[in-house]
N, C-alpha and C positions, 0 to 999 in steps of 0.2 A: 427657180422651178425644179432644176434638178435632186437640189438638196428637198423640198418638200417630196418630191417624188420617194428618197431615197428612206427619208420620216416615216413616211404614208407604208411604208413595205418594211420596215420593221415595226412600227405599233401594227399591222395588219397582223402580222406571225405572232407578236407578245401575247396577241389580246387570246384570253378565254374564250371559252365555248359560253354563248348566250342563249336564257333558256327558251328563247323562242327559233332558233337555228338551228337545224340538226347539224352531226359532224360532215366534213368533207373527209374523204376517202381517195386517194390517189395508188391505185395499185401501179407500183414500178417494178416492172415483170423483166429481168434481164435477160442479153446472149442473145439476142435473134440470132441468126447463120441461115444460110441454104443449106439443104440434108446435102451431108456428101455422096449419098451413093441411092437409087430407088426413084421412085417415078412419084415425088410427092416433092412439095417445095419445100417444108421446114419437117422437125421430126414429129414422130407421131406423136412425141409428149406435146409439143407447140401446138400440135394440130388441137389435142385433145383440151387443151387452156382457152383455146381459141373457144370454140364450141361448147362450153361449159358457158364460161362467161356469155356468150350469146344466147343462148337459151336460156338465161338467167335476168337477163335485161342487166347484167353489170355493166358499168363503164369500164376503163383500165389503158393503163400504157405499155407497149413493149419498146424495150431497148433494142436498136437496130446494132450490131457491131458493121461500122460501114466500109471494114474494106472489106465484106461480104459482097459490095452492091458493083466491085471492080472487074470482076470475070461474066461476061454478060449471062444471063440465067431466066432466059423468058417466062417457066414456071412461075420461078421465085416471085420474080421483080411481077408479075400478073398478080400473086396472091398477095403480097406486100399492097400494093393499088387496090386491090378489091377492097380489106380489109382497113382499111384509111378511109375508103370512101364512104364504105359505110356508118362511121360516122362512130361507131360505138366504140372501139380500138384506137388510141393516137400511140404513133410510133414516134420514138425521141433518139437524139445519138448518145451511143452508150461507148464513144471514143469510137477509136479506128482500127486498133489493131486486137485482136484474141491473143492475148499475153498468153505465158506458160509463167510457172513458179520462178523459173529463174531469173527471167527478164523484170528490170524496173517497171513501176508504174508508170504508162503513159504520161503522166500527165505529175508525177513527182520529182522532176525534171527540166531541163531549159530554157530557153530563153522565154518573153513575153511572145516575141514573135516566133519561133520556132511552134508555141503550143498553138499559135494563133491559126499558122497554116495545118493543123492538125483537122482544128476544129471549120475551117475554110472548105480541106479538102472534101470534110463528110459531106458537110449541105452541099457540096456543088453534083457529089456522086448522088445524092436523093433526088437532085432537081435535075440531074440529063437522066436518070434511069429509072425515076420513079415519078417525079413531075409534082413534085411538092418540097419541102423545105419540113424541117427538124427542129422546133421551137423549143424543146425540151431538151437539156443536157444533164446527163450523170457519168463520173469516169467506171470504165472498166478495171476492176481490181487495182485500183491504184489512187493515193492518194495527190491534191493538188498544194499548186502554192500558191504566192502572192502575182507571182506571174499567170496563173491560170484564171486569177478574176482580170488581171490586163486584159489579156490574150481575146475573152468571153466577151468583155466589154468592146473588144472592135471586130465582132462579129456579130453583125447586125439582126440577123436572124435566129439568134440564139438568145431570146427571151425569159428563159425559166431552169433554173438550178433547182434540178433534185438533187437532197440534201446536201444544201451548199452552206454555205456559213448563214448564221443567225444575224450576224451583222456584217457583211462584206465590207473591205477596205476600199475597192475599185468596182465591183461590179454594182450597179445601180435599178439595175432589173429586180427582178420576182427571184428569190433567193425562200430554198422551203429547207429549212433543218431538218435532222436524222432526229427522229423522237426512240422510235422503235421501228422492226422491222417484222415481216412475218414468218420470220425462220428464226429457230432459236436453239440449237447452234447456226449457222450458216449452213444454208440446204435442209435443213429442216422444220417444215411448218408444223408446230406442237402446238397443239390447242391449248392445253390447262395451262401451259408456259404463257401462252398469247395473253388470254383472261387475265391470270394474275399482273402480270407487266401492266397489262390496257387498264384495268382499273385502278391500281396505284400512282400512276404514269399520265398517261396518256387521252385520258375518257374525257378530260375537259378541255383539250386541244381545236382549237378552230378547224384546223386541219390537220390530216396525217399522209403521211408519206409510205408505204409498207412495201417494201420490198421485197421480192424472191424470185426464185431461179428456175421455173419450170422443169427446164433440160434434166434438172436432179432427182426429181422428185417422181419414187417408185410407187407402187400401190399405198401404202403405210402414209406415205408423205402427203399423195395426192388426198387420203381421205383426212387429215392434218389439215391442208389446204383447203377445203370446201367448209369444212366446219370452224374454224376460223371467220368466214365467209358468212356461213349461216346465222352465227355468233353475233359478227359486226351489223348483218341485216337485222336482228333480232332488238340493234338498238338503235333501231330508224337512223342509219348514218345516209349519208346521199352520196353514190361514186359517180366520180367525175374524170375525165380527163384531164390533164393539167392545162391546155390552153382555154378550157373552158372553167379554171379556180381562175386561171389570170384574168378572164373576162371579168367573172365575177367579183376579184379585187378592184379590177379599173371602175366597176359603175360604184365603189362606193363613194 
């Protein structure tokens, strides 16, 4: 059973877009944080992602960094809850620690078990502070290894690898590859860049994975980011949250 499972979730990724399904669309929005300083829980670019996407009827995901969730913050951990609940937003763990340049990647590094209580520690802090659990995984700036599909594998609750390997060695779950992302350099959402990529690339993909960084993203960037947006509406894609593409893999 396992091994068909494991079949069933790479021909799911391999296969093309059929011309009777539109694309899926998985916006992977990185960096959550609590604002350091101010009477608002996240910052006002977070705030302002948020509320685009809601007035818009998009779906989408935000990466949580979860030793955000370790200093208690009623604000915060209030708007994090609201926004989960509403159904339109799923929040994923994006690792645990807010690296700087110098330091390693999380998760390019140690043991099977050492990554394992990494990824332990985050669901346990989402499920005493926020009362829900983090089915979605992508590392924070940092690459993985063979020990991080171990690790992932005995963490029960971590169901769905954003851009994880197209064929895992050990992980047997919902594994969704890096096709393209929506910034092009990094931190930046370019339109005519997106276009050209999406249509040479990417436009016959069952699903997409698109990634960016809110926190970065100035005036220039955020009108980057919308049109992008308007672009991929303009080609009836359908967005979704990532545990509901995993639904919709499991009823095939």
């Amino acid at each position: 059973m396992v091994r068909f499972l494991f079949l069933l979730q790479v021909s799911l990724l391999a296969a093309t877009l059929s011309a009777a399904d539109p694309q899926i669309i998985l916006l992977k929005l990185d960096d959550v944080i609590a604002r350091r300083v101010g009477a608002k829980p996240v910052s006002d670019r977070w705030l302002k992602v948020h509320d685009y996407l809601k007035e818009n009827h998009i779906k989408g995901s935000f990466g949580i960094i979860t030793e955000s969730l370790e200093k208690d913050n009623a604000l915060y951990f209030q708007w994090l809850k609201d926004v989960q609940a509403a159904g339109q937003i799923e929040f994923w763990m994006h690792g645990y620690h807010m690296k700087n340049a110098s330091e390693p990647g999380e998760f390019e590094h140690g043991t099977a078990e050492e990554q394992r209580a990494i990824l332990a520690k985050g669901e346990k802090l989402a499920k005493e502070k926020l009362g829900f659990s983090l089915p979605a995984f992508g590392p924070h700036w940092s690459g993985t290894t063979e020990a991080t599909e171990e690790a992932m594998e005995q963490v029960p609750e971590v169901t769905i690898w954003l851009y994880g390997p197209e064929k895992p060695k050990f992980y047997k779950r919902l594994s969704i590859p890096r096709v393209m992302a929506l910034e092009n350099p990094t931190f930046v959402p370019d339109l005519e860049k997106f276009k050209t990529f999406y249509e040479t690339k990417a436009s016959k993909r069952e699903v997409l994975v698109l990634q960016g960084h809110p926190e970065q993203w100035d005036d220039k960037r955020w009108a980057g980011f919308t049109g992008i947006l308007e672009f991929l509406k303009s080609k009836n894609v359908e967005f979704m949250t990532p545990s509901e593409y995993l639904k919709k893999t499991q009823s095939k």
